[in-house]
Residue, then its C-alpha position, 0 to 999 in steps of 0.5 A: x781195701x782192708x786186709x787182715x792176715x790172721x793165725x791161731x797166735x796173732x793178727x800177723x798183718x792188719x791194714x789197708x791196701x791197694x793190691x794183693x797176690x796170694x798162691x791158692x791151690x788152684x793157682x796164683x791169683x790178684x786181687x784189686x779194692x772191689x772185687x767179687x765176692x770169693x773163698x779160696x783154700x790157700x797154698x804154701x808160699x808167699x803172699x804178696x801185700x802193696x799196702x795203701x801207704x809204705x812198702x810191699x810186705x811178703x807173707x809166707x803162709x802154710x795154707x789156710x783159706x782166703x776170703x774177699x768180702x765187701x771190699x775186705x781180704x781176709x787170709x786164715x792160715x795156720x802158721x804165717x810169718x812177716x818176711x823182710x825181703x823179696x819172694x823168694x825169702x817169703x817162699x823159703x820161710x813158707x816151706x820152713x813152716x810147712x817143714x816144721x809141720x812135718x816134723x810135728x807130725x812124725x813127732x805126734x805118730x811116734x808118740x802115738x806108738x809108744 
């Protein structure tokens, strides 16, 4: 199936493959080539890819919405970045993007005020 990770900046991953786990806010959920149709709003966390060839990539994301269509995947989100390492590692970057939001927040409201 063809997958496609895509923030405002980038194409942050693009390719085939063969099974996907991604955090939604309902929960955890895995998707396999063909399945239903579905739109899902994203969670922060990590996003797990098992591409057709070569090895598992892990994407922390800061939410977004997720769709599965005629056999392709695509996840919108704000802010991703590609993490080398396990689970954990993508986690850790994906509370890192959703901490920066924060700060960009506080920082809008401050300047609001002045």
């Amino acid at each position: 199936m063809r997958v496609d990770v895509v923030s405002p900046e980038s194409i942050v991953w693009s390719g085939e493959a063969e099974f996907i786990v991604a955090k939604t806010v309902e929960g955890e959920i895995g998707i396999l080539a063909n399945h239903e149709p579905l739109m899902a709003a994203l969670a922060t966390g990590a996003v797990e890819i098992v591409p057709a060839e070569g090895e598992r990539l892990r994407v922390g994301v800061h939410g977004g919405f997720l769709q599965v269509f005629e056999n392709s995947v695509t996840l919108l989100t704000d802010r991703a970045t590609l993490v080398e390492g396990d689970v954990d590692a993508a986690r850790e970057v994906a509370a890192a993007l959703a901490s920066e939001e924060d700060v960009d927040d506080t920082r809008a409201v401050a300047d609001e005020g002045e």
